[in-house]
N, C-alpha and C positions, 0 to 999 in steps of 0.2 A: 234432761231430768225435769219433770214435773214438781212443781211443791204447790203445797196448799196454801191459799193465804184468806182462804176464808170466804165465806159467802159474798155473791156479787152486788148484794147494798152493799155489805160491811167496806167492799174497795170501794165503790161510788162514792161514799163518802169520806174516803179515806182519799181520793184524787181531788174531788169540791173542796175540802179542808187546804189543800195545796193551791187554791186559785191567786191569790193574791204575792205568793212568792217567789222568788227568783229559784231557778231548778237547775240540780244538773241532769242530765238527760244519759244514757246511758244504755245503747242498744247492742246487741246479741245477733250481732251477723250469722253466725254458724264457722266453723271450721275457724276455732282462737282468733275471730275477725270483731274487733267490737269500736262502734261509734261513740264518740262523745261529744257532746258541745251544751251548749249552757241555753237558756231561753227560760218562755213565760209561757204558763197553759192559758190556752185562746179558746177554746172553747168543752164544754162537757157535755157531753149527748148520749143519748139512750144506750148506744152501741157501742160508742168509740167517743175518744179525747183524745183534742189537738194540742199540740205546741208551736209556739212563734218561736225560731230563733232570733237571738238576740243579733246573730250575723247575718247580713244583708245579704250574702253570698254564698249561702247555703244550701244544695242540691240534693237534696234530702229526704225522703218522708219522714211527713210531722203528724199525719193521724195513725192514732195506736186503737186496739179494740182491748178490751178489759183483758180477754183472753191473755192477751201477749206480755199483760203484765202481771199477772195472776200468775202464769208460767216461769216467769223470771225474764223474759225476753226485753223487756223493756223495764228498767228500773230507772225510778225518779226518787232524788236527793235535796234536800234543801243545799243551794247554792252558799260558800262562803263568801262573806263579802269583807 
């Protein structure tokens, strides 16, 4: 399922807004399969944002493209602390 979440500044800026926070992370495997883990976004780029996890042992992809989250496939959370 598709949803809209609005033009691709209005996300750009709505993921830059989240640079300095602690996130939870939150991906969309397919087939009721979904990843979690907690980290910091490392960097913002024309195409795609990265995330560090905070776990040293992590085997994971950690670059997203707007796309995937604009889709739902990747959703980012302000982390409880």
């Amino acid at each position: 399922m598709i949803k809209n979440s609005g033009s691709l500044d209005k996300v750009k800026s709505e993921i830059k807004s989240l640079a300095a926070e602690s996130l939870k992370i939150t991906v969309n495997l397919g087939r009721n399969r979904f990843l979690e883990f907690t980290g910091k976004l490392e960097g913002v780029y024309p195409a795609l944002f990265t995330v560090k996890p905070f776990d040293s042992d992590f085997k994971g992809k950690t670059a997203y493209s707007y796309a995937e989250y604009m889709c739902g496939r990747v959703r980012l959370k302000k982390a409880e602390t």
